[in-house]
GUDO-799655 format. One record per residue (C-alpha): residue in one letter; residue number from 1; x, y, z. Coordinates in nm, 3 decimals. Layout:
% residues N
REC code pos      c1      c2      c3
REC    A NUM       X       Y       Z
...
***
This chain:
% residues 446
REC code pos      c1      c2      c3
REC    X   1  -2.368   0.309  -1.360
REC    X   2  -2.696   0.167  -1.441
REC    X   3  -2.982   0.291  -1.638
REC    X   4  -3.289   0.032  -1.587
REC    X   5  -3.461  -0.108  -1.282
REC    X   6  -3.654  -0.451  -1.268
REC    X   7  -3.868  -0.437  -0.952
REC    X   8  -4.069  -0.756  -0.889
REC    X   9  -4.348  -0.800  -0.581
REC    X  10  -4.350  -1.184  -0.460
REC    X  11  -4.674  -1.214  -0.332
REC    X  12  -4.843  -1.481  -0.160
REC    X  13  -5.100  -1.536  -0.434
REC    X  14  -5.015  -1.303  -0.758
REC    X  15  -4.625  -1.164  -0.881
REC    X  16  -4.618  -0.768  -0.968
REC    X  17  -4.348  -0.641  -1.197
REC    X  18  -4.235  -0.274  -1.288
REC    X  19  -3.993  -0.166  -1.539
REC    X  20  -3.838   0.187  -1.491
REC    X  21  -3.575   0.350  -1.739
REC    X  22  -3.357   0.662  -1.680
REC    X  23  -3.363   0.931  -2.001
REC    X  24  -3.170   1.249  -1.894
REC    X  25  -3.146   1.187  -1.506
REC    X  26  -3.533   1.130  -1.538
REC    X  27  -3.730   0.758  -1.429
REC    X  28  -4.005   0.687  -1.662
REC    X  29  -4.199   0.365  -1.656
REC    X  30  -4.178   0.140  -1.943
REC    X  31  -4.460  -0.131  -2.101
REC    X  32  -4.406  -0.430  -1.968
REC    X  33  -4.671  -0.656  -2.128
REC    X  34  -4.456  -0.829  -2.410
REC    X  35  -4.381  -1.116  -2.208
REC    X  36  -4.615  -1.423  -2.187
REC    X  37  -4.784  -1.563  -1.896
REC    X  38  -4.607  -1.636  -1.575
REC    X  39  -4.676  -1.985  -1.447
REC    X  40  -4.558  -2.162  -1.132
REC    X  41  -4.705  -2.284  -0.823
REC    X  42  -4.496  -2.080  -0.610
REC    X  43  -4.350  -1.722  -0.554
REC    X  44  -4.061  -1.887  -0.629
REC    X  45  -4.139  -2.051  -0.903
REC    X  46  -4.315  -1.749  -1.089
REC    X  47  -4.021  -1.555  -1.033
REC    X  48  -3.778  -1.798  -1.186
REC    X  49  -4.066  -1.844  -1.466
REC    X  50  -4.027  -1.434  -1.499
REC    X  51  -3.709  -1.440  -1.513
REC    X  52  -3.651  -1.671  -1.800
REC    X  53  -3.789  -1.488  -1.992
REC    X  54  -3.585  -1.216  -1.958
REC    X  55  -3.203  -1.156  -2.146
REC    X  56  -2.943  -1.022  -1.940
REC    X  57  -2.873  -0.691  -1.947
REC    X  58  -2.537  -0.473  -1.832
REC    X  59  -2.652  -0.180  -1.597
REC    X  60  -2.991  -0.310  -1.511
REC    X  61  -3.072  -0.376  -1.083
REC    X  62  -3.286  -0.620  -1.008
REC    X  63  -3.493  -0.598  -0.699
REC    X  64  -3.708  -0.846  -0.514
REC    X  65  -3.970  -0.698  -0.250
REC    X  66  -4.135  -0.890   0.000
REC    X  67  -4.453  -0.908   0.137
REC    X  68  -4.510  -0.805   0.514
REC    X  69  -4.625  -1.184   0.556
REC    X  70  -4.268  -1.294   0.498
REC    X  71  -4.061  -1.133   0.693
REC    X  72  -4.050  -1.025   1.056
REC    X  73  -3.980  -0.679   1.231
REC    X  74  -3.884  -0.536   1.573
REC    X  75  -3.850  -0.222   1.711
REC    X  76  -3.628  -0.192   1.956
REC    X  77  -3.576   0.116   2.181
REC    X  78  -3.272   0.241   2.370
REC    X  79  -3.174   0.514   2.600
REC    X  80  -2.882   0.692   2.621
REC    X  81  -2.668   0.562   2.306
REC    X  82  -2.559   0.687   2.013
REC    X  83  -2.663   0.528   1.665
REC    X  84  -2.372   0.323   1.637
REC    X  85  -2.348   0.205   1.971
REC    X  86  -2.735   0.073   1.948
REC    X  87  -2.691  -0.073   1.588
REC    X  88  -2.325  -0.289   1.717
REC    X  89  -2.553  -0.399   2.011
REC    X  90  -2.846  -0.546   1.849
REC    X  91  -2.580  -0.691   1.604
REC    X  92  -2.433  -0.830   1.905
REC    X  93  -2.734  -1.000   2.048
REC    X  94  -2.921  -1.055   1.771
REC    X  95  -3.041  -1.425   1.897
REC    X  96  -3.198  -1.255   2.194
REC    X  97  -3.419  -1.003   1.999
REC    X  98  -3.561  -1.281   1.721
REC    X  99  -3.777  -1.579   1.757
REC    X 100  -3.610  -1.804   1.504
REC    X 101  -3.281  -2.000   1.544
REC    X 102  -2.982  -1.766   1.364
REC    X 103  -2.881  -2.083   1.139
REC    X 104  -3.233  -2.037   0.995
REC    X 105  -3.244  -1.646   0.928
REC    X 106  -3.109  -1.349   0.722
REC    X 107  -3.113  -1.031   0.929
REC    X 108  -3.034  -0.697   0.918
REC    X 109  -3.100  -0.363   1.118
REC    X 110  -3.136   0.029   1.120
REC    X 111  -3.125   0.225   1.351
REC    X 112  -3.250   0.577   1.353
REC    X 113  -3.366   0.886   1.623
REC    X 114  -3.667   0.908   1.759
REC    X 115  -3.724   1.224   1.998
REC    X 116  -3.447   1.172   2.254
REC    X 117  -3.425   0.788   2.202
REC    X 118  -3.270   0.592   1.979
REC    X 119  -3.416   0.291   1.859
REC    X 120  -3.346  -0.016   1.600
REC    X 121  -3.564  -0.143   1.341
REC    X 122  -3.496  -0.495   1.311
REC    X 123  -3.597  -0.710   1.010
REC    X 124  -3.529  -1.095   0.950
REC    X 125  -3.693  -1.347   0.688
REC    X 126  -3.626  -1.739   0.671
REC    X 127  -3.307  -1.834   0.510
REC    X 128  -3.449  -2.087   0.282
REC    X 129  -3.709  -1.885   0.180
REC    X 130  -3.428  -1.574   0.078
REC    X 131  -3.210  -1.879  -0.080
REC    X 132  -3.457  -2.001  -0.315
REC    X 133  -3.493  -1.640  -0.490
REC    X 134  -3.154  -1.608  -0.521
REC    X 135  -3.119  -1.961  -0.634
REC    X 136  -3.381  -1.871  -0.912
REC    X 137  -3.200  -1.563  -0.988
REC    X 138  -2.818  -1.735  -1.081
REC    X 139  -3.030  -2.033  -1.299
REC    X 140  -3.163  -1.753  -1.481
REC    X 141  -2.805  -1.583  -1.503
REC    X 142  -2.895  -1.245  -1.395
REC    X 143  -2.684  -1.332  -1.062
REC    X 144  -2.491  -0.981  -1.119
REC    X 145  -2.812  -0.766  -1.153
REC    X 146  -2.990  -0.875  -0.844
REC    X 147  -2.943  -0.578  -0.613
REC    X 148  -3.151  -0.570  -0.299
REC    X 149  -3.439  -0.837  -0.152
REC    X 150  -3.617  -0.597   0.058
REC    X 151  -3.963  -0.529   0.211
REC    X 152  -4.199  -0.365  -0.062
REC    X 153  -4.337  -0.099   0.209
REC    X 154  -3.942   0.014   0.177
REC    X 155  -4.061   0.098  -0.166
REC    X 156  -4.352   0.263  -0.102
REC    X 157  -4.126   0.505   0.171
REC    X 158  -3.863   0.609  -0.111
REC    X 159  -4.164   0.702  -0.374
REC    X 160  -4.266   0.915  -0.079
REC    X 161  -3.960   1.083  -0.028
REC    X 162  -3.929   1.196  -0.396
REC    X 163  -4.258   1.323  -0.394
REC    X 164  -4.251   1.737  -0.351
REC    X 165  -4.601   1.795  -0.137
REC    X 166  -4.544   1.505   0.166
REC    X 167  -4.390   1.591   0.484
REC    X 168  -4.286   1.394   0.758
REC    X 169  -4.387   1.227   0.973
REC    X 170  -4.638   1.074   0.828
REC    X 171  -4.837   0.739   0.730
REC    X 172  -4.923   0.514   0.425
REC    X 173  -5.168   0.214   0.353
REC    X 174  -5.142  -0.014   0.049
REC    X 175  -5.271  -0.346  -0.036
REC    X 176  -5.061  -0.681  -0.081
REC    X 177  -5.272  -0.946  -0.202
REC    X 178  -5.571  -0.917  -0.030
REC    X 179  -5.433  -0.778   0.299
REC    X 180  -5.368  -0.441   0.450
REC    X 181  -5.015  -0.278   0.517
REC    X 182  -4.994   0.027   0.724
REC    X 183  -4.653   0.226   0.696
REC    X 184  -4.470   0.445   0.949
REC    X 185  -4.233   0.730   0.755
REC    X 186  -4.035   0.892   1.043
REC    X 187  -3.830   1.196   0.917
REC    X 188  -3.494   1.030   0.875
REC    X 189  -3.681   0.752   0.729
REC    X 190  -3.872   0.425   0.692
REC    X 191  -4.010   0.344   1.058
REC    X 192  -4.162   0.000   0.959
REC    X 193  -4.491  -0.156   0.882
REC    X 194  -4.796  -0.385   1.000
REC    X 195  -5.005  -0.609   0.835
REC    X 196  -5.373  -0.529   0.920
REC    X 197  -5.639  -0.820   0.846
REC    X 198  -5.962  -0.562   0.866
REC    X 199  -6.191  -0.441   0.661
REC    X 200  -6.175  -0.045   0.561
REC    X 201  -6.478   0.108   0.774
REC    X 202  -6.270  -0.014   1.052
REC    X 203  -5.900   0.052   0.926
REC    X 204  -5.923   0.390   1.117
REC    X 205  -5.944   0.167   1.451
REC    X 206  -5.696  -0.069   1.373
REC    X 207  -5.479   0.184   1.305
REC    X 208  -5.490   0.350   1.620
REC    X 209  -5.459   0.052   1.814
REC    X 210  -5.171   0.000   1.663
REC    X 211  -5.037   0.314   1.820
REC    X 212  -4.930   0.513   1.486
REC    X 213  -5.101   0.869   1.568
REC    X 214  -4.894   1.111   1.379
REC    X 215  -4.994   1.466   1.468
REC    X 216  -5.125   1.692   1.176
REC    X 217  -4.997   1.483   0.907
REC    X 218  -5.134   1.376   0.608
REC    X 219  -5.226   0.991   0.567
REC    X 220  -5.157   0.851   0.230
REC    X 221  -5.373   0.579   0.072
REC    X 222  -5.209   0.375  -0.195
REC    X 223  -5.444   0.120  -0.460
REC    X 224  -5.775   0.305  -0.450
REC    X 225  -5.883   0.278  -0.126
REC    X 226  -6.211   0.414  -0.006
REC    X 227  -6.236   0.746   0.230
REC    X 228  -6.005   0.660   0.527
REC    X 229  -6.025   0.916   0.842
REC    X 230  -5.719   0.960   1.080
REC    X 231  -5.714   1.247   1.344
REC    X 232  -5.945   1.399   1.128
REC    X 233  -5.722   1.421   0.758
REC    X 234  -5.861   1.212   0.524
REC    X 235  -5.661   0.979   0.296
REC    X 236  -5.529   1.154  -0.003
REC    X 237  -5.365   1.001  -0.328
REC    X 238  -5.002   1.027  -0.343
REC    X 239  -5.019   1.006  -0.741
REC    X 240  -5.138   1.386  -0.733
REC    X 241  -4.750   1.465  -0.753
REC    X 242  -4.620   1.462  -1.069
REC    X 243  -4.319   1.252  -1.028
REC    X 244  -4.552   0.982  -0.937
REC    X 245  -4.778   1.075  -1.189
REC    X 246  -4.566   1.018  -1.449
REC    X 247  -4.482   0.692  -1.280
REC    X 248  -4.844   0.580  -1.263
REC    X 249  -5.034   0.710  -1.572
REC    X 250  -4.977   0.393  -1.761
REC    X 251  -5.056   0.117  -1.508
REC    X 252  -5.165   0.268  -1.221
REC    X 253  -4.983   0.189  -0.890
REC    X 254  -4.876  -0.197  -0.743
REC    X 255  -4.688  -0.300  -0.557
REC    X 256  -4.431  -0.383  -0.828
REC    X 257  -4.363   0.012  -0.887
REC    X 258  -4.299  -0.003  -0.484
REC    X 259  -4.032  -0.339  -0.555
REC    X 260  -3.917  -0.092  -0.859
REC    X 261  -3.847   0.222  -0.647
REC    X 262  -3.599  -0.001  -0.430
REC    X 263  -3.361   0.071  -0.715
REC    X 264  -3.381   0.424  -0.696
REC    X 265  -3.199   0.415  -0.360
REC    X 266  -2.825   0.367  -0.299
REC    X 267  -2.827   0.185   0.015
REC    X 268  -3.158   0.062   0.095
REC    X 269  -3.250   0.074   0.460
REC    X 270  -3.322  -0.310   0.478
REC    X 271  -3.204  -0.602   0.267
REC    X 272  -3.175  -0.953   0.357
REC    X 273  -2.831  -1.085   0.255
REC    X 274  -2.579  -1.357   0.340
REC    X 275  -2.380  -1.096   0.484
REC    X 276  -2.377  -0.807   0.689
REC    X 277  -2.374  -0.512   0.446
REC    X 278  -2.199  -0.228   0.437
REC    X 279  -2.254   0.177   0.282
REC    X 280  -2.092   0.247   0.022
REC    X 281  -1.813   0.456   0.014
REC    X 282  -1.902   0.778  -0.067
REC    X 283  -2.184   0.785   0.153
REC    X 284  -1.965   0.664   0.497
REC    X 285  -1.717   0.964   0.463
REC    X 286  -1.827   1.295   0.585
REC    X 287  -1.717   1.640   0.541
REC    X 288  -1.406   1.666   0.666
REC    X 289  -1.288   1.341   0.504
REC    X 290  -1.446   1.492   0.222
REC    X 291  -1.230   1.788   0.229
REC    X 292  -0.914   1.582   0.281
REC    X 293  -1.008   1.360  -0.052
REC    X 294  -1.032   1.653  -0.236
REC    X 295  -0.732   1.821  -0.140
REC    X 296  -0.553   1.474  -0.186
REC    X 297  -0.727   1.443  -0.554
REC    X 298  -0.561   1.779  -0.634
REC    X 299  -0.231   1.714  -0.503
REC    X 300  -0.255   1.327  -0.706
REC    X 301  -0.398   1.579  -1.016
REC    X 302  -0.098   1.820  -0.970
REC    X 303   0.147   1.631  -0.905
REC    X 304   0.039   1.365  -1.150
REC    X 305   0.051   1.593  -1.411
REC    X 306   0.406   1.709  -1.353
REC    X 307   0.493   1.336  -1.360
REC    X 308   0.335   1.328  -1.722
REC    X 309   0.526   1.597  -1.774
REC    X 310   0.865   1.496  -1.666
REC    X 311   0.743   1.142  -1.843
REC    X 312   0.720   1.306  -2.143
REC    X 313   0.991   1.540  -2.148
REC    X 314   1.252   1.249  -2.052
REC    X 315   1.112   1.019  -2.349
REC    X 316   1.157   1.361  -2.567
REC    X 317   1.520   1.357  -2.417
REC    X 318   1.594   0.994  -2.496
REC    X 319   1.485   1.019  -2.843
REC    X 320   1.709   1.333  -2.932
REC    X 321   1.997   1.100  -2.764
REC    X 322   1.929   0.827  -2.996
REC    X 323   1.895   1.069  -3.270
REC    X 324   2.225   1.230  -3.232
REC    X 325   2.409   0.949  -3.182
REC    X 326   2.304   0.775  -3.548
REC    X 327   2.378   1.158  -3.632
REC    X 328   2.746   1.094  -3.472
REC    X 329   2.823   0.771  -3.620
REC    X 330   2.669   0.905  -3.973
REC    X 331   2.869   1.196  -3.959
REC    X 332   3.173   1.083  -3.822
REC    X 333   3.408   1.056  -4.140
REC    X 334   3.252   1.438  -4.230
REC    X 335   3.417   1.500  -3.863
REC    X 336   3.752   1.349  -3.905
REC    X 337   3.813   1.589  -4.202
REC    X 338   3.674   1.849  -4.086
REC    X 339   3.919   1.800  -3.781
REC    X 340   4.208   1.771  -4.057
REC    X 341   4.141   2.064  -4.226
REC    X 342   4.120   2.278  -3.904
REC    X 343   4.499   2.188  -3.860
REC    X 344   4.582   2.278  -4.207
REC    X 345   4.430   2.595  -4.161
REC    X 346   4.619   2.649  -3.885
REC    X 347   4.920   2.528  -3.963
REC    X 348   4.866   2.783  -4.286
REC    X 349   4.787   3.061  -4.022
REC    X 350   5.125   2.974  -3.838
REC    X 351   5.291   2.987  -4.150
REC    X 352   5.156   3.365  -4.233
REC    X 353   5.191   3.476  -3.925
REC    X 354   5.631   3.349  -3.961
REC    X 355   5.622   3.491  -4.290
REC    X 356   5.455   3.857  -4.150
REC    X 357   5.693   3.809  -3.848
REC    X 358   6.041   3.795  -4.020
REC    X 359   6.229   3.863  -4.320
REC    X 360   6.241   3.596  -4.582
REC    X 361   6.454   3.250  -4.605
REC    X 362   6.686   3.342  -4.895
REC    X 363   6.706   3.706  -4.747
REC    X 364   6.874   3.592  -4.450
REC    X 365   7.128   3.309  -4.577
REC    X 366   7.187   3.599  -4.789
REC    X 367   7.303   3.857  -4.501
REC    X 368   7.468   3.578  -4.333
REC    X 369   7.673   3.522  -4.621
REC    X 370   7.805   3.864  -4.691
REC    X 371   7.856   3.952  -4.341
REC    X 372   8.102   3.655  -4.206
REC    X 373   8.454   3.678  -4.262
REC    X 374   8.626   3.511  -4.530
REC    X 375   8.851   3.327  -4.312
REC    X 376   8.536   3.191  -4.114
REC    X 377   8.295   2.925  -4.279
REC    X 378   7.950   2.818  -4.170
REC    X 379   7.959   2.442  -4.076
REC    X 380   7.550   2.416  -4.025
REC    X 381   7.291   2.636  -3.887
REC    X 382   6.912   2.593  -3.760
REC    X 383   6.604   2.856  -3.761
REC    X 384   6.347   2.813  -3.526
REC    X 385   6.123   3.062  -3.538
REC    X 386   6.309   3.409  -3.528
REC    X 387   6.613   3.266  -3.378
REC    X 388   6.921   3.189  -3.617
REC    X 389   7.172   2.919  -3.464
REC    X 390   7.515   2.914  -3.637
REC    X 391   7.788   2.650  -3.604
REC    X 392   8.121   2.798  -3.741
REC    X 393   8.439   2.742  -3.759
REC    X 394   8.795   2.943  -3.848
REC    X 395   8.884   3.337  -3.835
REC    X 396   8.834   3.502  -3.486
REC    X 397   8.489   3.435  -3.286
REC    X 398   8.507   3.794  -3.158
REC    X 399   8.551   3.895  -3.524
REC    X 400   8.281   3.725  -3.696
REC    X 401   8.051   3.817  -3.427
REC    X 402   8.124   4.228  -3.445
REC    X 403   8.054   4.135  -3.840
REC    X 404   7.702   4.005  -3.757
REC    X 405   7.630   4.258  -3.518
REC    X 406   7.691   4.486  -3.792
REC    X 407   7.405   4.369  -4.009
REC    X 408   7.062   4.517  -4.008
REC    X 409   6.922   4.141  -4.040
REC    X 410   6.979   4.063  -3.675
REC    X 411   6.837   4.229  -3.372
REC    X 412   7.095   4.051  -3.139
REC    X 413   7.424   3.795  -3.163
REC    X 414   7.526   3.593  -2.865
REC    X 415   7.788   3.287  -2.795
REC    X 416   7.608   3.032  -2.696
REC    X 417   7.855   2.741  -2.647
REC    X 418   8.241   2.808  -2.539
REC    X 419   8.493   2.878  -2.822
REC    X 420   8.708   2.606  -2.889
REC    X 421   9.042   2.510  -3.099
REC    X 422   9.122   2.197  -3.291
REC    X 423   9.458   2.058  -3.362
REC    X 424   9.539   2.334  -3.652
REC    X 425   9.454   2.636  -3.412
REC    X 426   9.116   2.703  -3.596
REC    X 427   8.845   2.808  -3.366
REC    X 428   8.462   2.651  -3.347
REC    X 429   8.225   2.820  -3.186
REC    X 430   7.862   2.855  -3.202
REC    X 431   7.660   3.169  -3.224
REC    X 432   7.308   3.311  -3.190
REC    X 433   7.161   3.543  -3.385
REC    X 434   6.783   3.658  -3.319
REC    X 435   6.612   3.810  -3.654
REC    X 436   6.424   4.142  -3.645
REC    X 437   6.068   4.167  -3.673
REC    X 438   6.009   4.195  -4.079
REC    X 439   5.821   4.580  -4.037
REC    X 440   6.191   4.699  -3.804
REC    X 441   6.423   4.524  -4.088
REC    X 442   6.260   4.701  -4.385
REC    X 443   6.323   5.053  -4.141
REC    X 444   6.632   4.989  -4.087
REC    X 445   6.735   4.907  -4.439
REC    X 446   6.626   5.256  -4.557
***
């Protein structure tokens, strides 16, 4: 997430700076004569000098280009492997492909297809010379902007590539200092460069004794070079397109637009680092794994939402728990009566229903009083819910009981217990009687 580029040309003699700002997915280029004058007897030196000068900034890359004069390349070619297999062997044996001792280089590499070949563009610059930018860089605290030190024809190969009328393969020329750079644009992409000492009547020559003989395609002159003739095209301006138009039409092109345009990249083909770098992510997966992230970000979506869900639902449930229980222990007298009066009321429905069920109390001592003998007397009796249990005592069992059998009070009249004598003769027995239903009493009574 970034918004602003700082690109800045070390040259041998002069430093070139660029400012570019995204508005709407769209690079402009923005003034960049409010600072004051850059001092220092160095590159180096300027660029720390620069640098002061500036405030840190969130979302702003830094890059550094670098002159053809300081840094190396080789082109190596191989036959028969694949990308990867070329790129882990120069990796391999580096120290046999460079000049320099590895303890005194940064290096990196690129490999790309060529016809039916497969070569590997190899790039290395002098490790003290890389550590004293970056040194100048932290002492000016803008340590976490600095994005890529790269070579500034890199630059001029991505302004290429956004431009709508080029087509590849093809070749470009701009100055550094007061030297020539021709650069090779292959159609994958940036094929190197050489640094041509000449003067322009005889660029044409250099060039093709260099070996760079494109067929049919356009050669692009950058910083107002004179008429320049190769396989009969001549050099055109690449600021005819209007996305470098718009990037030109305040200051013209230099080389610090070219540093500048090494932002506009994700993974710049060649940047000297401590370490061997790696793509980012997104741009090391392909399709397939593409597919499978996808699908996996949809299941995580799906089933990350039911989780919320459930979250949510089971913080919903825990709340209504806590809710009704301070609800319980609130209400909990409320519930004790409540419990109370339900057994009143039914122990006031049992009651009705005995009352509709049977005749009442003084009704039936009544009956039982008329009906037994005289020479029989009740000693006790219970009543349990329509049954009548007598205790009595003198007269004749048998006697007593054809009385009560008599009455319309009692539906049936048993012995319950054997009849027995005490020591006058009198018998004690006891008896039950079971009451008719109240509704068959009142029938039988009329």
């Amino acid at each position: 997430m970034f918004g602003e580029i700082l690109g800045i040309f070390l040259g041998e003699q002069q430093l070139k700076y660029a400012f570019l700002k995204r508005e709407l997915n769209k690079w402009s280029r923005q003034e960049t004569t409010l600072y004051g004058e850059i001092g220092g007897r160095s590159c180096t030196e300027r660029l720390g000098s620069l640098l002061n000068q500036i405030k840190y900034k969130r979302g702003r890359r830094i890059c550094i280009a670098l002159p053809r004069s300081r840094y190396y390349l080789r082109d190596l070619k191989f036959k028969g492997l694949s990308v990867e297999e070329a790129e882990n062997a120069v990796r391999l044996s580096i120290a046999t492909h460079v000049h320099l001792p590895l303890e005194d280089i940064y290096f990196d590499c690129w490999p790309y297809r060529k016809g039916h070949d497969t070569h590997v563009l190899v790039a290395y610059a002098k490790r003290t010379f890389i550590d004293s930018i970056t040194e100048q860089i932290e002492h000016s605290g803008h340590k976490k902007s600095l994005f890529c030190i790269s070579p500034c024809s890199l630059g001029n190969d991505i302004l290429l590539r956004k431009a709508d009328f080029v087509s590849f393969p093809c070749l470009s020329i701009h100055k550094e200092d007061e030297h020539k750079v021709v650069n090779l644009h292959g159609v994958e992409g940036w094929q190197g460069c050489h640094l041509i000492k000449a003067q322009e009547k005889d660029l044409a020559k250099e060039i093709a004794r260099i070996g760079f003989r494109p067929k049919d395609n356009v050669f692009f002159v950058f910083g107002g070079l004179e008429d320049v003739f190769l396989n009969g095209k001549s050099g055109e301006d690449p600021c005819k397109d209007p996305f470098l138009r718009d990037l030109c039409k305040d200051a013209g092109w230099d080389p610090g637009l070219s540093a500048s345009a090494l932002g506009m990249s994700a993974f710049p083909q060649i940047a000297f680092e401590k370490q061997p770098r790696k793509k980012p992510l997104y741009l090391r997966i392909n399709a397939l794994q593409l597919v499978l992230v996808g699908l996996l970000a949809l299941l995580l979506l799906f089933t990350g939402s039911r989780f919320y869900q459930l979250v949510k639902i089971s913080r919903q449930y825990n709340k209504n728990l806590t809710t009704v229980k301070a609800l319980e222990k609130r209400f909990a007298p409320l519930k004790a009566k409540l419990e109370k009066l339900q057994r009143l009321k039914a122990l006031e429905q049992d009651m009705l229903d005995f009352l509709r069920e049977r005749p009442s109390l003084l009704e039936i001592l009544k009956e039982l009083a008329e009906k037994t003998p005289s020479d029989a007397w009740i000693r006790y009796f219970t009543l349990r819910n329509n049954v009548l249990k007598v205790s009595a005592e003198g007269g004749s069992a048998v006697s007593t009981m054809e009385a009560w059998r008599k009455s319309s009070l009692f539906a049936s009249v048993k012995l319950v217990s054997p009849v027995t004598k005490d020591r006058q003769g009198k018998e004690r027995y006891t008896v039950e009687l079971r009451i008719k239903r109240f509704l068959e009493y009142r029938e039988d009574k009329r």
